[in-house]
C-alpha positions as CSV (number, residue, x, y, z in Angstrom):
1,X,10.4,17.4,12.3
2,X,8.6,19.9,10.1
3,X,6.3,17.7,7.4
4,X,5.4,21.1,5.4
5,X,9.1,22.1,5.3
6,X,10.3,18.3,4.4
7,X,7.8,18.1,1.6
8,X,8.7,21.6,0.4
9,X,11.7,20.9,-0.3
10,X,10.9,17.8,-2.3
11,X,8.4,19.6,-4.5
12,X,11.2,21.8,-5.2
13,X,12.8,18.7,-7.0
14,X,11.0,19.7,-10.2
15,X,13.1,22.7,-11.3
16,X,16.4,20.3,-11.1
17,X,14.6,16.6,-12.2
18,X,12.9,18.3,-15.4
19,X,16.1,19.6,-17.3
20,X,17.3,16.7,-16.5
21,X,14.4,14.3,-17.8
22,X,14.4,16.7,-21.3
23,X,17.8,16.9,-21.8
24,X,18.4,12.6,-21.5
25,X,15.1,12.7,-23.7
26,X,16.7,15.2,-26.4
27,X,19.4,12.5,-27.2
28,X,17.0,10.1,-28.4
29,X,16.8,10.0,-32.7
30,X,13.9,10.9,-33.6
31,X,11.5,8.1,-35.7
32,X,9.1,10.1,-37.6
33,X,7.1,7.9,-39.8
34,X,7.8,4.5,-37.7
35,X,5.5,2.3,-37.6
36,X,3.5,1.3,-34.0
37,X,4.7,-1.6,-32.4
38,X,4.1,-2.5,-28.8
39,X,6.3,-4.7,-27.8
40,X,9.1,-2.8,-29.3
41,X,8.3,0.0,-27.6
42,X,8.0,-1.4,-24.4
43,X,11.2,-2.9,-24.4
44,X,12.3,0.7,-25.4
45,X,10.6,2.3,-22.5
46,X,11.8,-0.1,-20.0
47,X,15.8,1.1,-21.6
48,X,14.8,4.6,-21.2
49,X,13.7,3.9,-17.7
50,X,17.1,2.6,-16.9
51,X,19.0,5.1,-18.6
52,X,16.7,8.2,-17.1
53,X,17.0,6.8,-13.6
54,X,20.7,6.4,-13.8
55,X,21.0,10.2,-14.2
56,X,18.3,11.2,-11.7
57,X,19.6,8.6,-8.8
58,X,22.8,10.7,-8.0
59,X,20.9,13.9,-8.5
60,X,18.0,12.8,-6.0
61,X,20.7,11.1,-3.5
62,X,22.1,14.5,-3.0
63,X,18.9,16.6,-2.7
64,X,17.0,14.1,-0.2
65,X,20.2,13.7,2.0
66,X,20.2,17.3,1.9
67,X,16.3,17.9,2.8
68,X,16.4,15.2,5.4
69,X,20.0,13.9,6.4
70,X,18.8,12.0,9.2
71,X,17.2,8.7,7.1
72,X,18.5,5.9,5.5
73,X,17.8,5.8,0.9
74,X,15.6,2.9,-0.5
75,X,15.8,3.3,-4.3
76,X,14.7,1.3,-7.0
77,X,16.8,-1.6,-8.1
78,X,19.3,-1.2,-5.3
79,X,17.4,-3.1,-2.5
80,X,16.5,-2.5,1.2
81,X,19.4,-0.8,2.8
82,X,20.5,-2.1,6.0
83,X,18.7,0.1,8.6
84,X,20.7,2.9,10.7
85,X,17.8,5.0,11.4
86,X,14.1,4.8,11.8
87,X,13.3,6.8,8.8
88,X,14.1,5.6,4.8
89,X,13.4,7.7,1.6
90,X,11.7,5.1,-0.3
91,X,12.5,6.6,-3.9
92,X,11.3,5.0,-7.6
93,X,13.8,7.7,-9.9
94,X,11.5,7.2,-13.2
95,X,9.0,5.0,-14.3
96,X,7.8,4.9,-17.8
97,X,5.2,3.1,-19.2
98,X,3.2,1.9,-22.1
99,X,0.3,4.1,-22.9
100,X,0.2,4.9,-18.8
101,X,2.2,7.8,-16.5
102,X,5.3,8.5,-16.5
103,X,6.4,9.9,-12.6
104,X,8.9,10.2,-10.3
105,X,8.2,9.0,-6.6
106,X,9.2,10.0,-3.5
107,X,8.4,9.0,-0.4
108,X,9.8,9.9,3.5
109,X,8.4,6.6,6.3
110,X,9.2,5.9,9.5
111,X,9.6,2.8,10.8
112,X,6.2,1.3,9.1
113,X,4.6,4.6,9.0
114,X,4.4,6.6,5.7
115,X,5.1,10.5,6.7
116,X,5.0,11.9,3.0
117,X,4.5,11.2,-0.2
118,X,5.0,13.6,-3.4
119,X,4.4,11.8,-6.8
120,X,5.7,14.2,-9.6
121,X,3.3,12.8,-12.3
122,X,5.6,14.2,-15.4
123,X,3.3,13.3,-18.4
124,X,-0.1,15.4,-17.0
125,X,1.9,18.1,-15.2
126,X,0.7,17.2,-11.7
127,X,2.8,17.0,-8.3
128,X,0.5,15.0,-5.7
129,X,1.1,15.2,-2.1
130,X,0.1,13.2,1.0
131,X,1.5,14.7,4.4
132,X,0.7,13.0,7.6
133,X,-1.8,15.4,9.5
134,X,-2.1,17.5,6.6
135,X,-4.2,15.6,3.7
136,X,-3.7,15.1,0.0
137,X,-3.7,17.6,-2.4
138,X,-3.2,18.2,-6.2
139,X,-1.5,21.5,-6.5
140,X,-4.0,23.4,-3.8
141,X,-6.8,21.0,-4.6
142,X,-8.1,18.5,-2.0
143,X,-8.0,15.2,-2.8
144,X,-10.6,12.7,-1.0
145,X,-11.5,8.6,-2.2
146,X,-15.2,8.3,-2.4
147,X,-17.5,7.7,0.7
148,X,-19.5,5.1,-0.8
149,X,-19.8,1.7,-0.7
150,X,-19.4,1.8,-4.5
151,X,-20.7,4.3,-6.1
152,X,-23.0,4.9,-9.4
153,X,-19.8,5.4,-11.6
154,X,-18.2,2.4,-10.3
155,X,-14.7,1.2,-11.6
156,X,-12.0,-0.9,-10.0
157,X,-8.6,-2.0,-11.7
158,X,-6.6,-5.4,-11.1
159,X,-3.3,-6.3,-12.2
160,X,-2.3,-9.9,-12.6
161,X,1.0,-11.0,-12.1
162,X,3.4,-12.6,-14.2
163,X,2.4,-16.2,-15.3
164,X,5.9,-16.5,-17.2
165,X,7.7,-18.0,-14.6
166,X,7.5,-21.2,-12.3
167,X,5.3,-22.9,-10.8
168,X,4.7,-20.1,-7.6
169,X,3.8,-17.4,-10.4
170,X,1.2,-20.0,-11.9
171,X,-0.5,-20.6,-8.9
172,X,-0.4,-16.7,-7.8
173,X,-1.7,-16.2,-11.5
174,X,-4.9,-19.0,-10.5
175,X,-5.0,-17.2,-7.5
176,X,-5.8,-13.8,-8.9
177,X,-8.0,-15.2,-11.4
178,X,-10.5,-16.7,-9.0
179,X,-10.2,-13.4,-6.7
180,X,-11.2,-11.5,-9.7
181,X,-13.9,-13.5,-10.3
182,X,-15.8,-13.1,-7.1
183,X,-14.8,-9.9,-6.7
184,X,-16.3,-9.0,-10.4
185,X,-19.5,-10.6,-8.7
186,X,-19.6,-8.7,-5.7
187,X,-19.4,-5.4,-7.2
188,X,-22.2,-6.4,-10.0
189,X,-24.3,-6.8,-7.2
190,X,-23.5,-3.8,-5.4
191,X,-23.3,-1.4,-8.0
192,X,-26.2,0.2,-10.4
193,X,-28.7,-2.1,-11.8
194,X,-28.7,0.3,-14.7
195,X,-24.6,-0.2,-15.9
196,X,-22.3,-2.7,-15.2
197,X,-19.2,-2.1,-13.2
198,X,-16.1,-1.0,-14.9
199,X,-12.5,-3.0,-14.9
200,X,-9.4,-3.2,-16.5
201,X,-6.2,-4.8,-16.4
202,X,-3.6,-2.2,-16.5
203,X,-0.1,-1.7,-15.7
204,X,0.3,1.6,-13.6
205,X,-0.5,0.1,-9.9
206,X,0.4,3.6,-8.7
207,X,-1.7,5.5,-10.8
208,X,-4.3,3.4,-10.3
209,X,-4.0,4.4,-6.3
210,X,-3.7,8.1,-6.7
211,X,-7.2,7.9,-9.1
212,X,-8.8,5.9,-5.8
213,X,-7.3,9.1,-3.3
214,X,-9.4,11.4,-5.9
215,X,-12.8,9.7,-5.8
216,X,-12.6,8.5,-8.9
217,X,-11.9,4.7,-8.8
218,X,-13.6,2.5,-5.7
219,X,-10.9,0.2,-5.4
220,X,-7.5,-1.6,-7.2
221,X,-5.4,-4.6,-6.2
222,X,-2.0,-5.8,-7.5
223,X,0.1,-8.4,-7.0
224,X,4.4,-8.7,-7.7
225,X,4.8,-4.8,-8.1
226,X,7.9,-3.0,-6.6
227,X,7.3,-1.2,-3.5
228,X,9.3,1.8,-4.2
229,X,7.1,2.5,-7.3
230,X,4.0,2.7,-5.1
231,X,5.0,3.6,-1.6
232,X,4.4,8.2,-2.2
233,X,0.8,6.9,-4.0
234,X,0.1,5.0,-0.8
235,X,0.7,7.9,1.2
236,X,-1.8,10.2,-0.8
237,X,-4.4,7.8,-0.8
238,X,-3.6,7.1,2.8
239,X,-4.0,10.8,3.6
240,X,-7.4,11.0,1.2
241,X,-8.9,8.8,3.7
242,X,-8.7,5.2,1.7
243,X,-6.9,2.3,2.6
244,X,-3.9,0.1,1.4
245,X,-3.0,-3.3,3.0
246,X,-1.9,-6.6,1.6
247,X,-4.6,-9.4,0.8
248,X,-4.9,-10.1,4.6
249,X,-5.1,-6.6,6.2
250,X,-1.9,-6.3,7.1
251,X,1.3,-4.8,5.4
252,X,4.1,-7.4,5.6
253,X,3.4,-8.8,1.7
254,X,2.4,-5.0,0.7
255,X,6.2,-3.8,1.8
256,X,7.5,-6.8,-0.3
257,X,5.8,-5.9,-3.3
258,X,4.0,-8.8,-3.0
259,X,0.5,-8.0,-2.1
260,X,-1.6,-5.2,-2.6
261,X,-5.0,-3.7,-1.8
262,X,-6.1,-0.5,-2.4
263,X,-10.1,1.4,-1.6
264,X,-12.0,3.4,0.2
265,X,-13.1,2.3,4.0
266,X,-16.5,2.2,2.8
267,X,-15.9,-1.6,1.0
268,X,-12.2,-2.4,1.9
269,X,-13.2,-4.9,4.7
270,X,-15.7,-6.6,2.2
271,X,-13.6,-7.3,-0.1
272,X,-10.8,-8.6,2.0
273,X,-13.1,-11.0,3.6
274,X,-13.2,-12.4,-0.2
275,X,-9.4,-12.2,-0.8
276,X,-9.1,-14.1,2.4
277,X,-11.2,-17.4,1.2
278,X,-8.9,-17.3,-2.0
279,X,-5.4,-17.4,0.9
280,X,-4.0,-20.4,1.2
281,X,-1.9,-19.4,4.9
């Protein structure tokens, strides 16, 4: 199979999916004047992801069977298809969210084995790629996550899970909490005496991974996030040289969207050895 070619074609996507995105966008009444409100507007966002998606699912079923007929299509919402060949698209239509990105992502694996990944980012104007072999790149520009253990600018972003549910969410919730905790710790001590270390909680897991394939964050973890959202930032960061696992080192709970851990090779086997004390099997 020819990568280059495969991932061609996909970055060709943007002159069909961008008409599209405008003209489902254009339908929307306009609210000049309205006044701010989060909530409202992230239940808003979360209608215009299902509406948006809707029209780009067909579109994108078509044009990946077409650039690669010989895998099986993994797209958001629809579940894991039952498995005819040893490669899957794993495809997230639209995601939209609350003062974050807005992207399209496309990913080509086989087996467990993510080939490419091309992550239309639609708010900056940015396609990034990850080819197996070939790197990362934004546009013609290298990407690379940063060599060091954690370096002068350091950052890192977490993401805790939902504690509205049951009594599993809670406990994952207490989980996280005491993970942050000693993570927080660890990367005081190894980062600049002169400024503290940087985190957030946000909500974009995936662009939190592409910002750790350019350098520019040391390391991210998430847990309860949907695969296909996150599976073409993977493959960048992958192909930057940084490294994405579940909480254990593995990639079982990272294909469930269950488990995720994202950062450069320089640290990632530190701070697993933490997330591991926090695991109860």
């Amino acid at each position: 199979m020819d990568i280059k070619l495969i991932t061609d074609g996909i970055f060709n996507l943007e002159q069909i999916l961008i008409p599209a995105i405008i003209n489902e966008q254009e339908k929307k009444p306009k609210k000049d004047g309205e006044r701010f409100d989060p909530k409202k507007q992230k239940t808003e966002e979360a209608e215009d992801n299902k509406i948006i998606s809707s029209v780009l699912k067909p579109i994108l079923l078509k044009e990946l069977t077409t650039i690669f007929p010989n895998a099986d299509l993994w797209i958001k919402g629809d579940g894991l298809p039952e498995r005819k060949s040893e490669f899957v698209w794993v495809v997230s239509p639209y995601v939209q969210r609350l003062m974050g990105l807005t992207y399209t992502s496309i990913a080509l694996q086989k087996n467990d084995e993510l080939l490419i990944g091309v992550f239309f980012n639609w708010r900056d104007q940015k396609i990034v790629t990850g080819e197996k072999g070939l790197g990362a790149n934004v546009f013609d520009e290298s990407l690379k996550v940063s060599d060091q253990a954690i370096h002068p600018e350091s950052s890192y972003i977490y993401y805790l899970p939902d504690m509205s549910g049951g009594k599993e969410e809670k406990e994952k919730f207490m989980l996280f909490f005491s993970m942050y905790k000693q993570i927080f710790d660890k990367i005081q001590k190894m980062a600049s005496d002169t400024r503290p270390a940087y985190n957030a909680v946000m909500e974009n897991v995936a662009g939190s991974i592409i910002r750790v394939a350019g350098g520019t964050l040391d390391l991210t973890w998430a847990a309860n996030f949907d695969y296909t959202d996150v599976a073409a930032a993977i493959a960048v960061v992958e192909e930057a040289g940084g490294i994405c696992t579940d909480f254990r080192g593995g990639k079982e709970k990272l294909y469930t969207g269950e488990e995720l851990f994202c950062s450069n090779k320089a640290i990632h086997a530190t701070f697993l050895e933490i997330a591991k004390e926090h695991l109860k099997d």
